[in-house]
VOLO-895518 format. One record per residue (C-alpha): residue number from 0; residue in three letters; x, y, z. Coordinates in Angstrom, 1 decimal. Layout:
N
   n res   east  north     up
 NUM ALA      X      Y      Z
...
% end
This chain:
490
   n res   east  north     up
   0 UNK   27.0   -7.1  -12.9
   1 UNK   30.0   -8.8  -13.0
   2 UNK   33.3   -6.9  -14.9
   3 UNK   36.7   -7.9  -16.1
   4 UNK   39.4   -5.9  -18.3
   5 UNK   40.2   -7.2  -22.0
   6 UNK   43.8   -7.7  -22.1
   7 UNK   43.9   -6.2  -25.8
   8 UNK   41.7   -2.9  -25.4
   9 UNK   40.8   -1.3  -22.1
  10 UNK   36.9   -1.8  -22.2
  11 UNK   34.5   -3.3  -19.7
  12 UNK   32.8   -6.5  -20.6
  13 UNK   29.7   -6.6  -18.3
  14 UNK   27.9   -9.8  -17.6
  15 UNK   24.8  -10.2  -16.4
  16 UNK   23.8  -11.2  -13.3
  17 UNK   23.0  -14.6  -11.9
  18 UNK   19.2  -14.4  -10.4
  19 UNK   19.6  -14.3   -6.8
  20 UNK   17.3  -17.3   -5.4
  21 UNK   14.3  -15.6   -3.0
  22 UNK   15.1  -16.4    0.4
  23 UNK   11.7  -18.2    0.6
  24 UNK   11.2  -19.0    4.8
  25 UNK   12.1  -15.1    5.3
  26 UNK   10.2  -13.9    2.6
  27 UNK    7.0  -15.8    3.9
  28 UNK    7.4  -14.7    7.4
  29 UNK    7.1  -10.9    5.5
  30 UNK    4.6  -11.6    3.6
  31 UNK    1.9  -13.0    6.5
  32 UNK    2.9   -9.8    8.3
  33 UNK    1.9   -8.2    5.2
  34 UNK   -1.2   -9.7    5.2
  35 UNK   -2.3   -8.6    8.8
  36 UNK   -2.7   -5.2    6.5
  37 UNK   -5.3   -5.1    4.5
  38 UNK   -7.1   -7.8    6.5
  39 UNK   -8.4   -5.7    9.4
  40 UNK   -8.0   -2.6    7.5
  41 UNK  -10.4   -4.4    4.7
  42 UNK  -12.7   -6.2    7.3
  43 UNK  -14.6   -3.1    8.4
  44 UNK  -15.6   -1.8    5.2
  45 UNK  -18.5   -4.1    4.7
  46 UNK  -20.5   -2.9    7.7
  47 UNK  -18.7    0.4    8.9
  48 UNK  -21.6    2.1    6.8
  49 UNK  -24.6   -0.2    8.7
  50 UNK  -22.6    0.1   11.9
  51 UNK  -22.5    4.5   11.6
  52 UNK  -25.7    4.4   11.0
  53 UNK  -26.8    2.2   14.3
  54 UNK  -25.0    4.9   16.2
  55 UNK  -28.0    7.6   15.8
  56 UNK  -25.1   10.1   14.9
  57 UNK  -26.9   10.8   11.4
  58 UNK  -30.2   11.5   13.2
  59 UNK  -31.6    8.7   11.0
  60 UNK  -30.6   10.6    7.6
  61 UNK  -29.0    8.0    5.4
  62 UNK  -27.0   10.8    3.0
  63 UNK  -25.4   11.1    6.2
  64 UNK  -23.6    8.4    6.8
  65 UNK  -20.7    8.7    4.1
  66 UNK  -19.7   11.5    6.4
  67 UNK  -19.1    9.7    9.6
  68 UNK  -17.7    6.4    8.1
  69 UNK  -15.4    8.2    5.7
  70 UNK  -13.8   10.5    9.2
  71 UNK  -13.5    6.9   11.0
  72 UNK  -11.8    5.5    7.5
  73 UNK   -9.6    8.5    7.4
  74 UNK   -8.5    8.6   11.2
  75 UNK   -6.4    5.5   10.8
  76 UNK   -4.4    7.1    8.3
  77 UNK   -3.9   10.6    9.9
  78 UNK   -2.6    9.3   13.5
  79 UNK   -0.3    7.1   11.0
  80 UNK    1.2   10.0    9.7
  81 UNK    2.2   11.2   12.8
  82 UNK    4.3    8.6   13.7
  83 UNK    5.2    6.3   10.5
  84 UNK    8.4    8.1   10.1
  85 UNK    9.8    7.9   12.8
  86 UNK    9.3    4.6   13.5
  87 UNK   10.8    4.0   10.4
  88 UNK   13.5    5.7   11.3
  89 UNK   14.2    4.1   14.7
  90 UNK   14.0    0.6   12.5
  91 UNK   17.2    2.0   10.6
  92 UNK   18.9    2.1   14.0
  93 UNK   17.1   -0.5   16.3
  94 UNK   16.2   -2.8   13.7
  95 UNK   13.0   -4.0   11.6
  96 UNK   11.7   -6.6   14.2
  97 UNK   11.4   -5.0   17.2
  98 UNK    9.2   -2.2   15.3
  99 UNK    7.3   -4.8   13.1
 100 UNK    6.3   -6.1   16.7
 101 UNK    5.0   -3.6   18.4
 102 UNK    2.7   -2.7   15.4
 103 UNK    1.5   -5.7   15.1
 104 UNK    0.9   -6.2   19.5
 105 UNK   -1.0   -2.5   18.9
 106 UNK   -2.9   -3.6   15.9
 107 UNK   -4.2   -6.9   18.0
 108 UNK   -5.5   -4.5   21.1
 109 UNK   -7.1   -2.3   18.9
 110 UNK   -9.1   -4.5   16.6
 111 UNK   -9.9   -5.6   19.6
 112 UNK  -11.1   -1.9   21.2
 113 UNK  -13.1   -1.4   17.7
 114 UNK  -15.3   -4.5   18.2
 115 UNK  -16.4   -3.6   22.2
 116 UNK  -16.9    0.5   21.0
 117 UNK  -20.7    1.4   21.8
 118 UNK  -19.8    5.3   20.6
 119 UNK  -19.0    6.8   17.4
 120 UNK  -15.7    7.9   20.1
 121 UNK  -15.4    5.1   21.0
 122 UNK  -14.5    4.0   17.5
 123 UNK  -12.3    7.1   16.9
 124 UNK  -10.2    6.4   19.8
 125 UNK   -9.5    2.8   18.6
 126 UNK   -8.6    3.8   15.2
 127 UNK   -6.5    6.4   16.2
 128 UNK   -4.3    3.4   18.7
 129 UNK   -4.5    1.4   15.6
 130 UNK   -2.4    4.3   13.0
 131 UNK   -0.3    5.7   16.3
 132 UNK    1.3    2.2   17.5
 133 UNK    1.8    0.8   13.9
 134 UNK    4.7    1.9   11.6
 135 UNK    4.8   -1.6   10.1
 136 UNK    3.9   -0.6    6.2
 137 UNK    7.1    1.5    5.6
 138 UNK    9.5   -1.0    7.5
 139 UNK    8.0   -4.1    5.7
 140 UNK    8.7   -2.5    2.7
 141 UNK   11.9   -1.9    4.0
 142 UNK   12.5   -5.3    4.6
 143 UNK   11.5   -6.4    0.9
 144 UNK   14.3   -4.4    0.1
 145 UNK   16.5   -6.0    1.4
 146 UNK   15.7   -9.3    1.0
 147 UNK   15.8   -9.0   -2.6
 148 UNK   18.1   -7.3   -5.0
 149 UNK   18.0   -6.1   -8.8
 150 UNK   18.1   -9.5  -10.3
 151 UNK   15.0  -10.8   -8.0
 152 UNK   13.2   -7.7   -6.8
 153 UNK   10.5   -8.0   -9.7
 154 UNK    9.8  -11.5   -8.8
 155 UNK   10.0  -10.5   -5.0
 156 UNK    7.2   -6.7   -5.1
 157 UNK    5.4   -9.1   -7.4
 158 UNK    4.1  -11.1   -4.4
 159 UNK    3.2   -7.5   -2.2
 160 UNK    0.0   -7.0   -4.3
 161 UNK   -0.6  -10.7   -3.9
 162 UNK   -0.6  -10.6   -0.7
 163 UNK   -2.6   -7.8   -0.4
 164 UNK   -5.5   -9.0   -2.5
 165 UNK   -5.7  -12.3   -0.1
 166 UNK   -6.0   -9.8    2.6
 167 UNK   -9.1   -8.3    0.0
 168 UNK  -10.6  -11.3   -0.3
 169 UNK  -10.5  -12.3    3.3
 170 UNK  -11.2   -9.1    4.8
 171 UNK  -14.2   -8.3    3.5
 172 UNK  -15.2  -12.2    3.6
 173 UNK  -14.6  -11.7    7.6
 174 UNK  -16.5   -8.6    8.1
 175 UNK  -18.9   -9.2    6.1
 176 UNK  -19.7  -13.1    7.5
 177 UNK  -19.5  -12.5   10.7
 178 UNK  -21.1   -9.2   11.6
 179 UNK  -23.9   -9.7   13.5
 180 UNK  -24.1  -13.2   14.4
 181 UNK  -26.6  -13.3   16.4
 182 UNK  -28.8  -12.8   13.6
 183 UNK  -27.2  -14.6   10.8
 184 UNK  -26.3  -17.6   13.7
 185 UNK  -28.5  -17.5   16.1
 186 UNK  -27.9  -21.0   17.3
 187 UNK  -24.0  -20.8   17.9
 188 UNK  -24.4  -16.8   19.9
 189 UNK  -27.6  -16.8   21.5
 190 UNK  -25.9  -15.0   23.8
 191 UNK  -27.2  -11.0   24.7
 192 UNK  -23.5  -10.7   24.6
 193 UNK  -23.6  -10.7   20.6
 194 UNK  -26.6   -8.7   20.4
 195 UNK  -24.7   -5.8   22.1
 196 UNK  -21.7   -5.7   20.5
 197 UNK  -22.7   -7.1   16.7
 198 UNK  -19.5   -6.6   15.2
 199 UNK  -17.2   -8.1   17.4
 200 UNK  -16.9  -11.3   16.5
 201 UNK  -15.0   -9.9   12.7
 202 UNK  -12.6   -8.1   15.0
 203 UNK  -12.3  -10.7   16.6
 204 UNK  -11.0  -13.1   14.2
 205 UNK   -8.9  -10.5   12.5
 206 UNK   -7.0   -9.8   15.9
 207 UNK   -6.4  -13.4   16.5
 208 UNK   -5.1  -13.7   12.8
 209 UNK   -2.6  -10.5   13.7
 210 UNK   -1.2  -12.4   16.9
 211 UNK   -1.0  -15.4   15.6
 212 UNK    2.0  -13.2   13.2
 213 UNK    3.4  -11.8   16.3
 214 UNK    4.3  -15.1   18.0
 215 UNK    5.6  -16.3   14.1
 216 UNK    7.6  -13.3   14.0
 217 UNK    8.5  -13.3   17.2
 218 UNK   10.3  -16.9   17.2
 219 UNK   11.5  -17.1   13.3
 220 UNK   12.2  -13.9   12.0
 221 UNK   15.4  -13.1   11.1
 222 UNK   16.5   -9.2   11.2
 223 UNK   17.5   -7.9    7.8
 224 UNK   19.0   -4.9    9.2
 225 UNK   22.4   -4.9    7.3
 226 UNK   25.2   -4.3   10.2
 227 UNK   27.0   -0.9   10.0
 228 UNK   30.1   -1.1    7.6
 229 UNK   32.4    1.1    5.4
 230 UNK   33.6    0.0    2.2
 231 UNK   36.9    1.3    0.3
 232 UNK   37.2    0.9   -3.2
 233 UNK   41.3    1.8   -4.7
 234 UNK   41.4    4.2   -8.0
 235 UNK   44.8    5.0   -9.3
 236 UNK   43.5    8.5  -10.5
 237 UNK   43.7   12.2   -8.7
 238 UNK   40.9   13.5   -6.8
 239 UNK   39.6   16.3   -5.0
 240 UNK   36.3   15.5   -3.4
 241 UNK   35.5   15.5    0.6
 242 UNK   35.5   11.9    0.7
 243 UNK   38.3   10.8   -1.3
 244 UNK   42.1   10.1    0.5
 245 UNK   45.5    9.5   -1.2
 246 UNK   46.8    5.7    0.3
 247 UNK   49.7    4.5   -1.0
 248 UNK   49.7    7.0   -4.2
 249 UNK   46.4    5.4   -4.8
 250 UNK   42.6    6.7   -4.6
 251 UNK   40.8    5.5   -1.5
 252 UNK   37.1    6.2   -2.1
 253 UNK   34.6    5.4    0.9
 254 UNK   31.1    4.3    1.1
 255 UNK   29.5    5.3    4.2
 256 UNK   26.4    3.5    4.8
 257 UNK   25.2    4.9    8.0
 258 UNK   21.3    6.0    7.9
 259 UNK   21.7    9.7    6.5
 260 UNK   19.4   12.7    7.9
 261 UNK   16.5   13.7    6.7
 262 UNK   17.1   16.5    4.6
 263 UNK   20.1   14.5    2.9
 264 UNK   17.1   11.9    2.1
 265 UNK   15.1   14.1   -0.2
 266 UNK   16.3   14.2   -3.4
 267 UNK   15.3   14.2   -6.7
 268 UNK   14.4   10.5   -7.2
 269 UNK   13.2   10.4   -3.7
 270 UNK   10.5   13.4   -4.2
 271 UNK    9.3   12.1   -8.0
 272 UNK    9.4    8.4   -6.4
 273 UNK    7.1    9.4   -3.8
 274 UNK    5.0   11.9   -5.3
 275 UNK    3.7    9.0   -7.8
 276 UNK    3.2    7.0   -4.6
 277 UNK    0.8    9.5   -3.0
 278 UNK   -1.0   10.4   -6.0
 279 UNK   -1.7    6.4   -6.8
 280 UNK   -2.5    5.9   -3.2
 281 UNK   -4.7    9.0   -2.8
 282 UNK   -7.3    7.8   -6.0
 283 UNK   -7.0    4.4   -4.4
 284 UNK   -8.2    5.0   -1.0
 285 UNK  -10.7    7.4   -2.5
 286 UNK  -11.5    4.4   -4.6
 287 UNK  -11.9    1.9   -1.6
 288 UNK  -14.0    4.6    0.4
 289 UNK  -16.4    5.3   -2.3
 290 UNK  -17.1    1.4   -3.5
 291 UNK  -18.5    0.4   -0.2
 292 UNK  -20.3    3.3    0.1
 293 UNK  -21.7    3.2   -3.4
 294 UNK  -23.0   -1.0   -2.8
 295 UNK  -24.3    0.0    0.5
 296 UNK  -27.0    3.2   -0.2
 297 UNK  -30.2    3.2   -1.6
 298 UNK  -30.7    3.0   -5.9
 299 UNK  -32.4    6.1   -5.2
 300 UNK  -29.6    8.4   -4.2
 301 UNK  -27.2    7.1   -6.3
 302 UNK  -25.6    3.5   -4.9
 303 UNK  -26.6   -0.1   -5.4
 304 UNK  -28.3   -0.8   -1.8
 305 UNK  -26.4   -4.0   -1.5
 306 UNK  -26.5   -5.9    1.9
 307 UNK  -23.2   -6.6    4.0
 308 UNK  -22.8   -9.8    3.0
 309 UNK  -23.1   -9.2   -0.5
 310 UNK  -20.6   -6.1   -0.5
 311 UNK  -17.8   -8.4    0.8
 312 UNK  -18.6  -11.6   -1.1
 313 UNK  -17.8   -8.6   -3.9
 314 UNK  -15.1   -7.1   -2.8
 315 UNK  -13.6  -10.5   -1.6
 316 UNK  -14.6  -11.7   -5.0
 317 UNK  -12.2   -8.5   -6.4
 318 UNK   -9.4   -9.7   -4.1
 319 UNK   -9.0  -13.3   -5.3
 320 UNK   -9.0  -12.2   -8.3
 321 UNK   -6.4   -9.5   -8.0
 322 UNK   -4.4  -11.9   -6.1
 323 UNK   -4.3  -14.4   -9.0
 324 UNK   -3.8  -12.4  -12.0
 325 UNK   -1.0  -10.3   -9.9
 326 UNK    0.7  -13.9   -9.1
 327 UNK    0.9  -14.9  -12.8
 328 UNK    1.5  -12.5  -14.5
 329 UNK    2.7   -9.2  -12.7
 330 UNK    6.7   -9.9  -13.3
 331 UNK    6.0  -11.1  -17.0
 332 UNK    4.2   -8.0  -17.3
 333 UNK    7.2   -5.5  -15.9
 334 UNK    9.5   -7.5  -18.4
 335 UNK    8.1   -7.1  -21.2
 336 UNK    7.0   -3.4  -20.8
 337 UNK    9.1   -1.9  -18.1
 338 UNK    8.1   -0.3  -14.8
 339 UNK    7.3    2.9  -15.9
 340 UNK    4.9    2.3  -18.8
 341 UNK    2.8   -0.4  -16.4
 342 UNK    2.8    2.1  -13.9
 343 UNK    1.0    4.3  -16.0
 344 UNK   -1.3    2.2  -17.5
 345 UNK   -2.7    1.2  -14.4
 346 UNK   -3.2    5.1  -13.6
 347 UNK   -4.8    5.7  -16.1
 348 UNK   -7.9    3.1  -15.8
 349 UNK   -8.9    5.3  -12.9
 350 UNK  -10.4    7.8  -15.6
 351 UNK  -12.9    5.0  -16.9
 352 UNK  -13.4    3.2  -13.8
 353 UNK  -14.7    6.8  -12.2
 354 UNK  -16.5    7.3  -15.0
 355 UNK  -18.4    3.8  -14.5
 356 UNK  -20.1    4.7  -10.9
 357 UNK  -22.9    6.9  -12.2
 358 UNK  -23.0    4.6  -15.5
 359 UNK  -24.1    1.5  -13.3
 360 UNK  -25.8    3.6  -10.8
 361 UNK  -28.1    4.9  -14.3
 362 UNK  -28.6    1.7  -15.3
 363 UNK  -29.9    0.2  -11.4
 364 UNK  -32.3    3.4  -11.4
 365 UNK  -33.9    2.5  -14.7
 366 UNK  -34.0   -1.2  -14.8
 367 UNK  -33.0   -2.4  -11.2
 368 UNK  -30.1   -4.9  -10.1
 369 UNK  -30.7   -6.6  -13.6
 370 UNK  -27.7   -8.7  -15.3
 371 UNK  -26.1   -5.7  -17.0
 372 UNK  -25.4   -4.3  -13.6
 373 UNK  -23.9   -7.4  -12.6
 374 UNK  -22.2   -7.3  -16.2
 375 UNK  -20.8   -3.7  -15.1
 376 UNK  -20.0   -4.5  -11.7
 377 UNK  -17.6   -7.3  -12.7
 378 UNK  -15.9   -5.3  -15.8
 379 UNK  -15.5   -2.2  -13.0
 380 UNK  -13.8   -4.7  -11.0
 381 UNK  -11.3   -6.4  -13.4
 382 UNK  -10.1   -2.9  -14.0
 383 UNK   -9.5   -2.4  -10.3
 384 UNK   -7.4   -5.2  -10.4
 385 UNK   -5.6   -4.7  -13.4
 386 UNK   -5.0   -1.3  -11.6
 387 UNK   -2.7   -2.9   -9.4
 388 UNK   -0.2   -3.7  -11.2
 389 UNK    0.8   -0.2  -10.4
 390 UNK    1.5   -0.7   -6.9
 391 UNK    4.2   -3.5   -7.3
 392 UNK    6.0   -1.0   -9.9
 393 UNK    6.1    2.3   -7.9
 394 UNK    7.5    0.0   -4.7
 395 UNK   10.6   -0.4   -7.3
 396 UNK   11.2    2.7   -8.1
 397 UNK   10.9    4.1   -3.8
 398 UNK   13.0    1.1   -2.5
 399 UNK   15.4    1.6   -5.7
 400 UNK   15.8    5.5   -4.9
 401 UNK   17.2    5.6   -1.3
 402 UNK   20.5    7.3   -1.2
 403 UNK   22.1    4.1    0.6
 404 UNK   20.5    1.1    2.3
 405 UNK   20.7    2.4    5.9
 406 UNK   18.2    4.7    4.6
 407 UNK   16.1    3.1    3.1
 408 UNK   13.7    2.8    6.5
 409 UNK   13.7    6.7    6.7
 410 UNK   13.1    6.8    2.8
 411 UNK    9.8    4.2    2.8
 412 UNK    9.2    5.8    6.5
 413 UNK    8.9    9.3    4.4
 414 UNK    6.8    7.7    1.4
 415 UNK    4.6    6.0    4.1
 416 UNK    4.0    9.6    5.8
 417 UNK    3.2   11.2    3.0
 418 UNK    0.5    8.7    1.8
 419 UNK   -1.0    8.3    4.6
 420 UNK   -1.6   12.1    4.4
 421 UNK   -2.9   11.4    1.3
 422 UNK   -5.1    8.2    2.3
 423 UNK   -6.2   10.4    5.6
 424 UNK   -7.5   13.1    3.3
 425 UNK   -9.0   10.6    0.5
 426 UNK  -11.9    8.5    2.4
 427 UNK  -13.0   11.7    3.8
 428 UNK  -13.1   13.9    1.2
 429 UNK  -14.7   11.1   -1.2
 430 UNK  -17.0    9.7    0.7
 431 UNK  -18.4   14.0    1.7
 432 UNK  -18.4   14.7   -2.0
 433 UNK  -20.3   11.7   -2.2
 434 UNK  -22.8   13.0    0.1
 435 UNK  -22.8   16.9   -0.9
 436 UNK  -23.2   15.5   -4.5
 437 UNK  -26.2   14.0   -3.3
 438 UNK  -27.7   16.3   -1.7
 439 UNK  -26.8   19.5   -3.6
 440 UNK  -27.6   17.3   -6.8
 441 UNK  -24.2   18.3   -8.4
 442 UNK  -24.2   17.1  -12.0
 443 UNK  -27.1   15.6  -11.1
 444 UNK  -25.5   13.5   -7.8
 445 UNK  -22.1   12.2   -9.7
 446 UNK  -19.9   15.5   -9.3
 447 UNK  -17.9   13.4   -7.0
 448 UNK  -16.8   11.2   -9.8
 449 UNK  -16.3   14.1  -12.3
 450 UNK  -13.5   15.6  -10.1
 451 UNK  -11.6   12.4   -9.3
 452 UNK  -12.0   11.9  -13.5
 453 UNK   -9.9   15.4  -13.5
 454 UNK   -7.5   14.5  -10.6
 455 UNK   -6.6   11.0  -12.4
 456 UNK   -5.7   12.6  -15.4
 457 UNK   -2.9   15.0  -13.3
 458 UNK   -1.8   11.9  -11.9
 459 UNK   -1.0   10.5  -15.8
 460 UNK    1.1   13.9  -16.1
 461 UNK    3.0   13.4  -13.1
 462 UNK    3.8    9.6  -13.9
 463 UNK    5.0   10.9  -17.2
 464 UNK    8.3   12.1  -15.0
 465 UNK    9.4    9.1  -13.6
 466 UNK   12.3    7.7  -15.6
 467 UNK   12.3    4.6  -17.5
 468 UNK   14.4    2.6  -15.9
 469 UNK   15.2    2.3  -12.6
 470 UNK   17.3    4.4   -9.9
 471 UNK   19.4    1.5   -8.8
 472 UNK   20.2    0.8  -12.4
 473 UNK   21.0    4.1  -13.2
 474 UNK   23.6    4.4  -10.3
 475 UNK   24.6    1.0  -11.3
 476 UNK   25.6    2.6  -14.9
 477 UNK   27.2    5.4  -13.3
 478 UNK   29.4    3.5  -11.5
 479 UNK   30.6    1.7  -14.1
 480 UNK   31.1    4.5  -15.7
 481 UNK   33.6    5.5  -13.1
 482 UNK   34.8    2.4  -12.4
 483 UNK   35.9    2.3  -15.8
 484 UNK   37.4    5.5  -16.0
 485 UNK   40.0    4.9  -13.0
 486 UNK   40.8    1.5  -14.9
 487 UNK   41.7    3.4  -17.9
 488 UNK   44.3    5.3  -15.6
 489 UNK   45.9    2.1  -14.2
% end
């Protein structure tokens, strides 16, 4: 905000801002790389359940396959949290592009590694190239950061979910098309070639879709990477601290923007910032593991028994629609309520959306895949997408907590570690609760859901702490504040 001295009475008059225009070419260069994501993170979820099972690692038990698929869901993340951080932090130093491409060159090979995989290993190995060589969630979000500011950044994050619910809509679509083509296009791949490796042709596509960002990248992006620089700023007043020096009888204050160290990173709004993060990403993945799951077994223990196809004509269904309400009407939304309370509203239709599984899967066991399943079904996924107005708010309060902007790779590099923690531990743990529900009959096979019911309320309670407004804008006030003060002395 803008601020000039009344020549009667020493106040500040603050003017708003100007809304910075979105730098539009930039932006859409982030926002496909975005979209390489959730595409051939998405596209496997149709048949990973149908492909597990083809392995003969359950010995033909069907309760056994949310076991297997969750580990292979889960991998992905875990190898990622190895490594996100530090490649984070080598983008604070190195810049964004060079690390955004070498993600996205890994991701390509891998996809790629997934579709020829004969073994359950074999599938383990790729996933765990796929989360080793790809730090490209934290640095993106990095580079949203800086390529918007406090007067766009609401328009800007408002995109993010956008672009992941294309990514929804086509990932699924993908898998779910064009796994095994030889059956479902016999004419086009005739070949024994398809026969033996079914679900290669979805990884395929999704690779091609990833390398066609790296040459884009590659030849139009533009590093965001703000160059090294001190500023001073001149008070007339006395000071004592460690980084203030006397010039000319008048304060010299400096701003040091070089990427700080670790420890120096986590600080209060960092750890609450981030802890809201993992706890909204942790009932998420569960979330995403369990859905799948749930469409794909039998009505008999406990799921839909919903053919590939169908689950990602659904879940693309769910993305489309995701994408469109998030483009409409997620920034209204944030102005009119504020971050915080959206942020917690979206929490907190995890309690009822839980508490729908074993409602639909009742109704399937007593009447069959009638219309009030399909009635249910739809009303569980508006809520999912309503949910994710959540994501868009929580990447405003981590971007707007780093300590300076040469952090804030290190800072999305230590939220991105931390969920994928979370998201490593989620699809596994779900999807074998699922399972051990099942078969120990646990609240009569829906225990699962109970306990993620629990967990989504402890979430609520630690969304409660987040503050109302924004980090930047409370530094923003605070800085005023003393920017006013040593104008009072002049």
């Amino acid at each position: 905000m803008a601020t000039h001295i009344n020549e009667e009475t020493p106040l500040i008059i603050t003017k708003p801002k100007r809304k910075t225009p979105l730098p539009k070419r930039q932006l859409g260069i982030v926002l496909l790389l975005q979209l390489c994501e959730p595409i051939t993170s998405q596209s496997i979820y149709p048949y990973i359940n149908q492909l597990v099972s083809e392995l003969d690692i359950t010995g033909g038990d069907e309760r056994k396959v949310g076991y297997y698929a969750g580990l292979i869901e889960s991998l992905f993340f875990a190898t990622e949290a190895v490594t996100v951080l530090q490649w984070s932090r080598i983008s604070d130093h190195i810049g964004r592009k060079p690390v955004l491409l070498l993600g996205l060159f890994g991701t390509t090979l891998s996809m790629l590694a997934f579709g020829l995989s004969r073994t359950f290993w074999g599938l383990v190995a790729s996933r765990c190239v796929t989360g080793l060589l790809n730090g490209n969630i934290g640095v993106m979000k990095s580079v949203m950061g800086e390529l918007t500011d406090s007067t766009n950044r609401a328009e800007g994050f408002a995109l993010v979910p956008v672009i992941w619910a294309a990514g929804v809509t086509f990932g699924p679509f993908l898998g779910g098309t064009l796994s095994r083509p030889h059956e479902r296009f016999p004419t086009l791949f005739s070949s024994p070639f398809w026969e033996r490796y079914p679900y290669f042709l979805p990884c395929l596509a999704t690779s091609s879709f990833v390398l066609f960002a790296f040459v884009v990248a590659l030849f139009l992006f533009k590093e965001t990477l703000p160059k090294r620089k001190t500023n001073h700023v001149r008070f007339r007043v006395p000071s004592s601290a460690s980084d203030d020096t006397l010039v000319g009888g008048n304060l010299e204050r400096t701003f040091d923007d070089t990427p700080l160290p670790l420890r120096q990173i986590i600080v209060w709004p960092v750890i609450i910032s981030v802890s809201n993060y993992v706890s909204l990403a942790f009932l998420n993945i569960c979330m995403n593991a369990l859905l799948p799951l749930f469409f794909a077994m039998p009505i008999e223990i406990g799921g839909l028994g919903l053919s590939p196809p169908t689950i990602g004509f659904l879940m693309g269904l769910y993305g489309a629609g995701c994408g469109v309400f998030q483009g409409l009407f997620f920034s209204r939304i944030v102005e009119r309520f504020g971050e915080k309370r959206v942020f917690m509203f979206g929490v907190s239709l995890f309690i009822p959306m839980f508490a729908m599984f074993p409602v639909i899967s009742c109704v399937a066991r007593w009447y069959g895949l009638c219309t009030s399943v399909w009635v249910l079904v739809s009303v569980f996924l508006s809520l999912l997408a309503v949910m994710d107005l959540s994501y868009g708010c929580i990447f405003m309060y981590i971007t707007t907590s780093a300590p300076n902007k040469r952090s804030l790779g290190a800072t999305n590099g230590l939220s991105q570690t931390t969920v994928s923690i979370a998201r490593a531990i989620g699809p596994a743990m779900s999807t074998s609760l699922f399972s051990i529900s099942v078969e120990k009959n646990i609240l009569g096979g829906y225990g699962v859901y109970a306990l993620l019911s629990v967990l989504s309320v402890l979430a609520l309670i630690l969304g409660s702490k987040l503050p109302e407004a924004l980090w930047e804008e409370k530094e923003e006030l605070k800085f005023q504040d003393d920017e006013e003060r040593a104008l009072l002395c002049l």
